[in-house]
N, C-alpha and C positions, 0 to 999 in steps of 0.2 A: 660573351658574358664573362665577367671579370670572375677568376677562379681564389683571389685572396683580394682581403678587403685591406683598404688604406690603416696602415698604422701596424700590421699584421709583421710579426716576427718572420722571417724566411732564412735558412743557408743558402750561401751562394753558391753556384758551378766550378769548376778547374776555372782559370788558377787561384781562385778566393779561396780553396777551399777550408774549413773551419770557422772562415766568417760569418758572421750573421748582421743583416742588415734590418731597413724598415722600408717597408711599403709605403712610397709618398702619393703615388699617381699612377694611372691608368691610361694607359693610349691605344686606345678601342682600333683606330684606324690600324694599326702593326700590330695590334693584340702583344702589346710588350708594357711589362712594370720598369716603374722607375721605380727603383732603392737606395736609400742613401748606408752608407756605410761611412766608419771611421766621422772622422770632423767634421770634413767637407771633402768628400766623395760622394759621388752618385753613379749611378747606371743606367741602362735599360736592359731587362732579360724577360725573354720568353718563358711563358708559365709551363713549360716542361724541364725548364731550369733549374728553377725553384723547387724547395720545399719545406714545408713548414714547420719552424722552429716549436719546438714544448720542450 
């Protein structure tokens, strides 16, 4: 079950750290977010990676 919703502010892990990306997708099968960061960057990280931007 997906722990942040699509569109959803998040920081990233070492070595990103201070960045903040966006929750684009969900991949249920690896339980892993894709985020995009910067222009055109993207990821996939585990939701114990994350955490939630305010």
């Amino acid at each position: 079950m997906p722990k942040f919703e699509i569109g959803a502010l998040v920081k990233l892990p070492k070595p990103y750290t201070g960045v903040v990306g966006t929750v684009i997708s969900y991949y249920a099968a690896k339980d892993q977010y894709l985020v995009r960061f910067g222009a055109n960057q993207q990821l996939y990280f585990k939701p114990n990676e994350l955490t939630l931007w305010k």
